[in-house]
TORKOL-655243 format. One record per residue (C-alpha): residue in one letter; y, x, z. Coordinates in steps of 0.25 Angstrom, whole numbers, plus 5000, padded with zeros to 4 digits. Each point is the difference from the previous one (the first is absolute). Layout:
N
AYXZ
...
***
This chain:
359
X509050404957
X499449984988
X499249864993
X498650095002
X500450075013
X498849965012
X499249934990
X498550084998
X499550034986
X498550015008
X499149885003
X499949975014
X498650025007
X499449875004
X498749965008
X499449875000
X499449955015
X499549874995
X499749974984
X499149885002
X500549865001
X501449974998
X500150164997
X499449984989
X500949924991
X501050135003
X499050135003
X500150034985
X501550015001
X500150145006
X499150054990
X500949964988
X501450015005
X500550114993
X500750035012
X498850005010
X498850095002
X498749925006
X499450125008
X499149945010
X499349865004
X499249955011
X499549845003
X498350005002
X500049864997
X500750014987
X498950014988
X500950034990
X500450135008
X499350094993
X500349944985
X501550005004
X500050155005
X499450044988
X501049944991
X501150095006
X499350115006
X500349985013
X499150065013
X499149895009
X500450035014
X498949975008
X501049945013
X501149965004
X500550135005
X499550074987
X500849914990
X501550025010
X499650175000
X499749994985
X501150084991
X500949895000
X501549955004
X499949865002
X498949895004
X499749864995
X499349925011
X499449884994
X498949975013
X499949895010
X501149965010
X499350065011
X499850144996
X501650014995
X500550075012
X499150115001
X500050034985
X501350004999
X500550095012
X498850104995
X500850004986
X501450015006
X499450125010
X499650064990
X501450024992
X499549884990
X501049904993
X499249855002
X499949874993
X499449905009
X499449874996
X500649885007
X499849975011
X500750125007
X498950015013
X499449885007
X500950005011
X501550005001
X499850125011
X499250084990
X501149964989
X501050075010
X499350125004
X499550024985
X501650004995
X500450105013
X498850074995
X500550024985
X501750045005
X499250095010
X499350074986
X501050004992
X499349934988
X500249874992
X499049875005
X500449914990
X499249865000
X499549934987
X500549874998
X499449974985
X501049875000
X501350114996
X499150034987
X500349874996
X501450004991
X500149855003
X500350035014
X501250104997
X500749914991
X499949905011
X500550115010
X501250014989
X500249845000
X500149995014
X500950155002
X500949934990
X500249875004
X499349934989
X499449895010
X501149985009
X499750055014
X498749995002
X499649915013
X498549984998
X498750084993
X498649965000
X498650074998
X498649985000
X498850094997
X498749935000
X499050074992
X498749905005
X499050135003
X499649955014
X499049924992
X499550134993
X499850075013
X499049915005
X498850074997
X500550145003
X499550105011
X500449975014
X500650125001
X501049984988
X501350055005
X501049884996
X499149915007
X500350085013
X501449965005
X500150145010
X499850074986
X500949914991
X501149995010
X499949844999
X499649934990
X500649954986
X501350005004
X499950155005
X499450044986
X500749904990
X501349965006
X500550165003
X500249994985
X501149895001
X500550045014
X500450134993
X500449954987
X500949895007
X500750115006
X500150074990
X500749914991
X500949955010
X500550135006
X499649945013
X499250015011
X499249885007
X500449995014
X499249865005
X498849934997
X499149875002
X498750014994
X498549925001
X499050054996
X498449985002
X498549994994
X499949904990
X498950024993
X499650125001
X499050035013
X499350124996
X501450075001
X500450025014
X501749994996
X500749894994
X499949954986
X501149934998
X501350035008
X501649954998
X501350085007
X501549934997
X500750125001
X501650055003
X500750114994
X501150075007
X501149944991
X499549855003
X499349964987
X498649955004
X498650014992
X498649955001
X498750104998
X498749954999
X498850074997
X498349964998
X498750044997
X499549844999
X500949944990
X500550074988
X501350004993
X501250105000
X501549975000
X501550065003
X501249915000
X501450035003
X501249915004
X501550024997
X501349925002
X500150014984
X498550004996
X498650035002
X498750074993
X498650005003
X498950074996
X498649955000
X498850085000
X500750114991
X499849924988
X501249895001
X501750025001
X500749885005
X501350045000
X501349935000
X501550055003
X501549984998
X500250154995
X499150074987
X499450125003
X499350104992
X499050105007
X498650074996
X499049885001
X501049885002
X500949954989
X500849885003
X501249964991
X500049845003
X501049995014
X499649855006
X498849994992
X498750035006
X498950084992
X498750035001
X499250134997
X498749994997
X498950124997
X500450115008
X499150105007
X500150095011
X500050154996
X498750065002
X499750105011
X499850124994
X501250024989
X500450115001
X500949964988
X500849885007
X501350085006
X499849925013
X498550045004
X500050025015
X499050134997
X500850054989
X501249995008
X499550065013
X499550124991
X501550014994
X500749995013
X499050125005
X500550084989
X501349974999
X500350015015
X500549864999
X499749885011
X498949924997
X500249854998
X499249955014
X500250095010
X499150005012
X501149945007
X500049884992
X498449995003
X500449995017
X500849904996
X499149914992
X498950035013
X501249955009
X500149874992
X498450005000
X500050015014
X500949895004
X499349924993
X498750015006
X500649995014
X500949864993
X498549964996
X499450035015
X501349945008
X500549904992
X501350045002
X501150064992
X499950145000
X501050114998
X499650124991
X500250155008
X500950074993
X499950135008
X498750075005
X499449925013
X499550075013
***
């Protein structure tokens, strides 16, 4: 086989379900990726719909069912937690490739069926996980892979991004207020990104938790705002991930037998080991010295020119007949994790994460 063998000289035929909110920041992307074709759009609450149609030529779709029946190959659900199972299953039915924003579904039932739904169809679900854009996190991945931190015993994360306070004065009806339509709270919509990224760096699944979690501050939002889960991964090494709407402040750090790094609020590198290593972002040539790295930024959302862009590379992998980098099963996993949790929170117990589909 040939270097160009199974790769596509065509753009792939994208539809956007969902362009407002965090859409926003990557809708454009389809449209200027010289390897993907914007065809269609739908989202009647996004304003800038028609403005963004325009700009690639894409069709409006007047529904849901309009947009997945559109002259297409593959979907990009960018909607609320609660409408992810039937949009996606309606994609996947319909012979399209999808991209799904995290959360996979609301429910680790619904996760379940949707990932029997996509083997049954013979398509790709893929999940977006905009962490993986970041090359930060690969050269950690290659700092942990290689042993540049010792064995790694321990790895902690909190999201809090403070917009509980911002909701105050929002509809009632405002779906991240609702838990039924959330899945939770701010754990279910903020620490999903660290339960997967976790296990992603570690090559290891979580298999126990013991989390609290509750309203703080936030009464207008019927899930918790503020939630903490000590986890266990399969190989023994422990974690602690937090998430908030109430306070603010983001950070990663990570704990071996020969080092350690932390990230905080993907601006600053602490970093200090007994090895040098040399990766894309991370340069570190003083073993027993720590460092500090100031001034970075976090790739934006929609460049299409960053090789790591989650969009870009599900649009490769479509074309390329390659496997995608979070596949839906990864997605049941982080919903497992989720779920435990919550029932951890409710019992206050330990709780062990299902690893196999329950009755």
């Amino acid at each position: 086989m040939t270097m160009t063998e199974g790769i596509s000289a065509r753009p792939l035929r994208v539809g956007l379900l969902g362009t407002g909110g965090v859409a926003s920041k990557y809708a454009s992307l389809y449209g200027e990726y010289p390897r993907s074709q914007l065809v269609a759009v739908h989202d009647p609450f996004d304003p800038g719909l028609g403005a963004l149609a325009e700009r690639f030529g894409a069709r409006i779709a007047n529904c849901t069912d309009a947009l997945i029946n559109s002259d297409i190959e593959a979907v990009i659900i960018s909607t609320p937690n609660q409408f992810h199972l039937a949009q996606a299953s309606a994609a996947l039915r319909a012979g399209r490739h999808v991209l799904l924003q995290k959360p996979m579904t609301v429910t680790l039932g619904e996760a379940e069926t949707l990932a029997a739904i996509a083997r049954e169809s013979g398509k790709t679900l893929a999940l977006y996980m905009n962490s993986l854009d970041n090359p930060i996190f690969r050269d950690l991945k290659r700092m942990i892979d290689e042993g540049v931190l010792g064995e790694v015993g321990s790895i902690n994360c909190k999201l809090a991004n403070g917009m509980g306070h911002a909701w105050r004065n929002r509809p009632a009806n405002f779906w991240r207020a609702s838990r039924s339509a959330v899945g939770g709270g701010s754990f279910t919509m903020l620490a999903c990104h660290y339960l997967n990224l976790t296990q992603w760096l570690l090559g290891q699944p979580i298999v126990r938790t013991a989390a609290v979690g509750k309203n703080l501050m936030c009464d207008h939002i019927e899930g918790d705002d503020i939630m903490s889960a000590i986890v266990e991964f399969a190989d023994g090494a422990m974690g602690v991930i937090e998430s908030a709407w109430c306070v603010k402040g983001e950070q990663m750090s990570v704990h071996g037998s020969s080092g350690s790094i932390a990230y905080i609020d993907n601006s600053v590198i602490s970093l200090k080991a007994e090895s040098p290593f040399a990766g894309e972002a991370i340069h570190y040539d003083k073993p027993g010295t720590r460092i500090v790295i100031e001034g970075l930024s976090a790739p934006a959302m929609g460049d299409w020119q960053n090789p790591y862009n989650q969009h870009r590379c599900f649009v490769d992998a479509m074309l390329d007949h390659r496997p995608v980098v979070m596949p839906a099963d990864k997605g049941v996993q982080d919903m497992r994790v989720l779920a435990a949790a919550y029932r951890s929170a409710a019992s206050g117990k330990h709780e062990a994460v299902f690893m196999e589909p329950r009755a």
